[in-house]
N, C-alpha and C positions, 0 to 999 in steps of 0.2 A: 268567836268564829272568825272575825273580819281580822284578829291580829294574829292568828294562826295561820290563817290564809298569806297574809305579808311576809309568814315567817317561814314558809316554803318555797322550795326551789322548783322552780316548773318550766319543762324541757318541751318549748314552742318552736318549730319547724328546725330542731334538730340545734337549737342556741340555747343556754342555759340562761334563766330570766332567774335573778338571786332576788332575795327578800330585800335587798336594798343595793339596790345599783350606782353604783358608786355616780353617776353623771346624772343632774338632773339637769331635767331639758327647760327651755324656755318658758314650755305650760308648767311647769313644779312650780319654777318659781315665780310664775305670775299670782300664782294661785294661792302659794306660800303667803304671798302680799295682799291676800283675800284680792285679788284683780283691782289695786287702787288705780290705775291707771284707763279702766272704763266705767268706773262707776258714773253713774251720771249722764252716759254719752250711748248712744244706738250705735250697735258692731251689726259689723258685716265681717265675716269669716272666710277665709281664701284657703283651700283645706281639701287633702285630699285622704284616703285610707293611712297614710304615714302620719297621720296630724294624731299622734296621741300621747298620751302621756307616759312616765318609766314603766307604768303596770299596765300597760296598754289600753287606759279607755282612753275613746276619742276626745279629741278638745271640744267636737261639735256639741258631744253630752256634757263637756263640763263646762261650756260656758252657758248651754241653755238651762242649765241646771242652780246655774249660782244665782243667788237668790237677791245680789245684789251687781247683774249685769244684764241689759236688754239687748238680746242676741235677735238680731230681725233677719238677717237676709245670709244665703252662704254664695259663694261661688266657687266652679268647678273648672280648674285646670286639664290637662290630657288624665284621660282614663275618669275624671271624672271624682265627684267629692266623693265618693262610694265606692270607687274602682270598679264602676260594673260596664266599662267600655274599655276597650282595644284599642293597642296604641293607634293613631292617627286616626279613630273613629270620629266622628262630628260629636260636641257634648251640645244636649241641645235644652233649654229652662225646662225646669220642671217643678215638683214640689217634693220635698226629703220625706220618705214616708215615716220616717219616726217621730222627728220632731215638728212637721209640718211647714216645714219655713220655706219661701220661695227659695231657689236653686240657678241660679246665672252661670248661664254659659260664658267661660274664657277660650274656649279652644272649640268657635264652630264659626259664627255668621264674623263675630267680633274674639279679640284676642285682649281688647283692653276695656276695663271696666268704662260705658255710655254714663253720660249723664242720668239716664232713667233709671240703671240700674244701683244706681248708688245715693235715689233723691232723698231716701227714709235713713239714709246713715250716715254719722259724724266721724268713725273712724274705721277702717280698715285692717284687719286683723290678717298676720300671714302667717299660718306653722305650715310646712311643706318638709318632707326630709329631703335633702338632696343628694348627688352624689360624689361635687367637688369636678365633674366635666362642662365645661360647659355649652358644648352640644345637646345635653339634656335639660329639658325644655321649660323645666320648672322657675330657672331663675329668672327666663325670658318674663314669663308671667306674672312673677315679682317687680323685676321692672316697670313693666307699663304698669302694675298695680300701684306704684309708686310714680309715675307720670298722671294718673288721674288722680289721687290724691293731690299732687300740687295745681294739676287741672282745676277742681274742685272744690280747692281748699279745704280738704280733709286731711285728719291725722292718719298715718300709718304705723303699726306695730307690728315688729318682725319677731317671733316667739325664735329664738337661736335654738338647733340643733347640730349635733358633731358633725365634721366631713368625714365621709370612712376614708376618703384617701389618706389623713391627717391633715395637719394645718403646714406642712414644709414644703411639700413636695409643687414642684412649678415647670411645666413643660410644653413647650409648643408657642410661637410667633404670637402675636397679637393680631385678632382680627381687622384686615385691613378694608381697606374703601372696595366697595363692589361687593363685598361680601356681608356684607351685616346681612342679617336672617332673623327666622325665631330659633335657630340652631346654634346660631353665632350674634347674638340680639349685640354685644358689647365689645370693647378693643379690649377685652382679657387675652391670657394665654388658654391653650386646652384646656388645660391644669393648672388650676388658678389658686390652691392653696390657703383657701379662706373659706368659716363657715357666712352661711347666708347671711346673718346680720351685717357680719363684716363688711362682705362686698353687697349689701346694701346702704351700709354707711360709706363705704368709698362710691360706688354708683353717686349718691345723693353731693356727698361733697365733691367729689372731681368731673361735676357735670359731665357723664357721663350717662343719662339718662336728659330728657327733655323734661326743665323743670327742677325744682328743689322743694321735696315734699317737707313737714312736720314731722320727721322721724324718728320712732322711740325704738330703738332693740331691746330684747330684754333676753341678757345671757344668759348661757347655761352656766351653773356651779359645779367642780371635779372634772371637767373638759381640759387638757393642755394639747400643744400642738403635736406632738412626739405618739398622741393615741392613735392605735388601732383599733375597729369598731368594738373589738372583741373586748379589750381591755374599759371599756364604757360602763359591763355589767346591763347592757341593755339589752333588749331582745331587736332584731331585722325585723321591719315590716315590709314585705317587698314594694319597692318604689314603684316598678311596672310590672309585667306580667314575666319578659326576662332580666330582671334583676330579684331573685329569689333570694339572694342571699347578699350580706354584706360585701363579702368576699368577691359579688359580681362587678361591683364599681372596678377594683381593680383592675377588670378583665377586659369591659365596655372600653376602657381606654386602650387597652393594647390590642384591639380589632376594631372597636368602633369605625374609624374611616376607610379602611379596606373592608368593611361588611358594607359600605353604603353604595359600592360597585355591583352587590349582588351578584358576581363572577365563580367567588367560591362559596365553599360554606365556613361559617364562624360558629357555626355551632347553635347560632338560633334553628329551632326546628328537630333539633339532638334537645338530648337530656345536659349538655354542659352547654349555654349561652354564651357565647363571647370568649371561649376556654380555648377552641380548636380552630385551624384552617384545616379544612378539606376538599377534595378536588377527584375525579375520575381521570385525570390527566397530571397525575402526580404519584410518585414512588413514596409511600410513608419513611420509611427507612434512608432512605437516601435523601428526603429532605429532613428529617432527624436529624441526619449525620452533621449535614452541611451548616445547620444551625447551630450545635453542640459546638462545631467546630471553631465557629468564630466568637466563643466562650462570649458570651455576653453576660453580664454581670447582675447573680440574682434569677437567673429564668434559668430552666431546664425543658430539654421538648423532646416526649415520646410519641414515637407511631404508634397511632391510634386508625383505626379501621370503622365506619358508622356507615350506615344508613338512615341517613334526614327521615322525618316525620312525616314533615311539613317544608317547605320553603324550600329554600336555593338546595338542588338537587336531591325535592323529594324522592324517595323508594329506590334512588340509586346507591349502588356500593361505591362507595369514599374513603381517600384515604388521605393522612396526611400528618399531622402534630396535636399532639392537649401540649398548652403551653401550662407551665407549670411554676410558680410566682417560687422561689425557695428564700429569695432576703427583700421583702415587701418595702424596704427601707433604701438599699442599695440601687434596687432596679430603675431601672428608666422605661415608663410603661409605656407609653407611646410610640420610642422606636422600635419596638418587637414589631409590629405589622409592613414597617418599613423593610425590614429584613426580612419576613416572611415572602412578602411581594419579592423582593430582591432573589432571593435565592430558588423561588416559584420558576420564576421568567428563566435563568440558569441554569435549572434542570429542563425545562422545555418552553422554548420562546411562543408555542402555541398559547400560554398563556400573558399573551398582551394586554392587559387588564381594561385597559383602557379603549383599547380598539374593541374589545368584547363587549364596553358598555357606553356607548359614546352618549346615549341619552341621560347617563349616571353625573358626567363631567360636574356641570352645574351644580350639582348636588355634592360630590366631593370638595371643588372647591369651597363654598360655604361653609362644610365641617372643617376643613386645615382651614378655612381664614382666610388663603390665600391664591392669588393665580399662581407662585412663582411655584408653588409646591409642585404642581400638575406638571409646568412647563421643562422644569426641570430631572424632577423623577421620572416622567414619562417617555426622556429622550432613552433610559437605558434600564431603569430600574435600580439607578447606583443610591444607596443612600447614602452616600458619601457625597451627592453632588447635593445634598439638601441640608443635611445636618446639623451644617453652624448655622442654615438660616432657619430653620427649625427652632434651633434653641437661642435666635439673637438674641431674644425679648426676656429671659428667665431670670437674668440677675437684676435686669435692671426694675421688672413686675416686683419683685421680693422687695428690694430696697422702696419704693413706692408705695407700696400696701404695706407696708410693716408700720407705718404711723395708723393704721386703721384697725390693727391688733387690740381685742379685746382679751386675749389668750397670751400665757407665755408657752 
C-alpha cells in the first residue's frame, strides 16, 4: 500500500505532487543520513506549516518520530508553528497538541530565542520555506536564531530549501543605516538570490549578524540555480495566508512596497494577492495602455475590474491592472510597482501616494532599505530618478555571494 501510495500523482492545491520529486529538500536528506548530525544532542525546532518534507509530512512528526533523535522543544515564527495565526498576530507559548512539546514564541513579547527558552537544548534546528525577499520575515528569525546560538553556544542547523525566485535573480539597494527592521533585519538586496542556508552561511561568515554561530546547512539534492518552483516536482505549502501559491513570491515582489502605503489595492482582500493595482480614482484601460506602452520586458498588464473583500477598498468598485509575469526569467520584478506608481500619479495627480499615507513613510522606507528611495521618487513619481540607485548594489551582491554558493 505505502509504495503504491509513492507511486501516485496527487493534485494538492491545484500543483501536481509526482511520486518522486526530482528536489529533495534539506529534511530528505537529513534523514537519508538517519539524522547523524543530532544524534546524541536535545533539538529544538524553529518550524512552521512550510517545514515538511517532498511528500508533505511535517519535520515536527519526523523528528519526534525518529527513534534516534530527542526533539524537546519547538519554536514559532509569524503565523505560528501550526499556521493557526494571522499575519502580524502576537504568537504567544503554548504546548503543540499533537506531540505535546512546549512551543516558544519568536514573533510576540521576544523575536530572539531567551536564555530560558533554549536551557534544555544543545542545537537548534531551522526548516522554514522562504521566499527569496527579504522583507519577508522569516529570514529575520533565522538570524537572530543564529545570534542566540553564538549567544549560547549552541549549534545551528539550517535544513536548505529552494527559493521560488531562483537562485539569479538580484534586485533592489542594500539595506542602509536607519533602516535595519525585522523587515529589512540585513544589508541584503530586496532580492537576494540565495536559498536560506546560503545566506545563512554568508550571514555567519560576513558578520553580518551579531556573533558567529556553529553552523551546519544541510543541502538540498536536484536544486540548481536556473529552477522554477515548478520544475522542483514539489508541491507549495502556502508560506502565509497570501502567498497561496509558488507563483505568489513572484508577485509579493512586484507590489510588495507600494501595498505597504495602503493607498491602493494590490490585490490582497481579491482572490489574486499581490497580482493587481487598483484604485477608484483610476481608468483600467488607460492605465493598461500607458503601462503596455513603455513595453517593459517579460510583464504584460490587463484591466481588470474587482471589488476588495476585505482591506484597502473593501466593498468598493476598483479598477486597474492584473500584472501578468509572461518571461519569469527576463523580468525585473521589483520595478513593475515603480511604474505602476509612476504612471498612477500621470493619469491623476490626486493620487499622491505619499501625501495620502504620510503615517506609512516609515514603514516604506524600512521595505526599500532606504531614505533616498522616498526622497527621491516622491519629488515626481519618475522612476527614472531612482533606478540606477535602485539597482547600485545587484552586481556587486552577485559577485560577493557567489563564493557562498552551495548550487550551480
Amino acid at each position: 500500500m505505502k509504495k503504491q501510495f509513492l507511486t501516485a500523482i496527487v493534485l494538492i492545491s491545484g500543483t501536481a505532487l509526482c511520486a518522486q520529486p526530482q528536489v529533495k529538500l534539506g529534511i530528505d536528506v537529513l534523514r537519508d543520513r538517519n539524522f547523524d548530525i543530532l544524534q546524541g544532542k536535545r533539538v529544538g525546532l524553529v518550524t512552521n506549516p512550510t517545514g515538511v518534507d517532498r511528500f508533505l509530512k511535517s519535520t515536527v512528526d519526523i523528528l519526534f518520530e525518529a527513534e534516534n533523535v530527542t526533539l524537546v522543544a519547538l519554536y514559532g515564527p509569524e503565523h505560528g508553528v501550526r499556521g493557526d495565526v494571522p499575519g502580524g498576530g502576537k504568537i504567544e507559548d503554548a504546548k503543540d497538541e499533537k506531540t505535546g512539546l512546549p512551543i516558544y514564541s519568536l514573533y510576540g513579547a521576544t523575536r530572539k530565542p531567551t536564555r530560558e527558552m533554549v536551557k534544555d537544548v544543545d542545537v537548534l534546528v531551522y526548516d522554514i520555506q522562504d521566499i527569496g525577499c527579504r522583507s519577508y520575515t522569516y529570514i529575520s528569525t533565522m538570524g537572530l536564531v543564529m545570534e542566540a546560538c553564538a549567544d549560547y553556544g549552541l549549534e545551528c542547523v539550517v535544513l536548505d530549501r529552494p527559493n521560488p525566485l531562483g537562485g539569479e535573480k538580484v534586485e533592489g539597494c542594500l539595506t542602509e543605516d536607519g533602516n535595519i527592521s525585522f523587515v529589512s533585519q540585513f544589508k541584503i538586496p530586496y532580492v537576494y538570490g540565495l536559498t536560506c542556508g546560503e545566506l545563512a552561511t554568508m550571514l555567519n561568515q560576513e558578520e553580518m549578524i551579531s556573533g558567529r554561530c556553529a553552523l551546519t546547512v544541510v543541502p538540498m539534492e536536484g536544486w540548481n540555480r536556473s529552477m522554477d518552483f515548478t520544475q522542483t516536482g514539489l508541491s507549495w505549502v502556502p508560506t502565509s495566508p497570501h502567498i497561496p501559491e509558488a507563483v505568489s513570491s513572484l508577485f509579493y515582489v512586484t507590489t510588495g512596497i507600494l501595498g505597504e502605503l495602503y493607498v491602493v489595492s494590490i490585490g490582497v482582500g481579491y482572490t489574486l494577492p499581490f497580482q493587481l493595482v487598483a484604485s477608484d480614482l483610476i481608468s483600467a484601460q488607460e492605465l493598461a495602455d500607458r503601462l503596455n506602452s513603455i513595453k517593459i520586458e517579460g510583464v504584460f498588464f490587463r484591466p481588470i475590474y474587482v471589488k476588495p473583500y476585505y482591506s484597502v477598498g473593501k466593498d468598493l468598485d476598483y479598477q486597474g491592472v492584473q500584472i501578468h509575469i509572461i518571461d519569469p526569467v527576463k523580468v525585473v520584478l521589483s520595478d513593475i510597482q515603480f511604474y505602476i506608481m509612476q504612471e498612477m500619479y500621470a493619469l491623476n495627480p490626486k493620487l499622491d501616494f505619499f501625501s495620502m499615507a504620510p503615517n506609512r513613510i516609515r514603514m516604506w522606507n524600512q521595505v526599500s532599505g532606504s531614505d533616498f528611495i522616498f526622497n527621491e521618487f516622491s519629488k515626481g513619481y519618475r522612476f527614472d530618478s531612482i533606478r540606477d540607485y535602485w539597482h547600485k548594489d545587484d552586481e556587486s551582491f552577485k559577485k560577493k555571494s557567489a563564493k557562498y554558493y552551495l548550487y550551480q
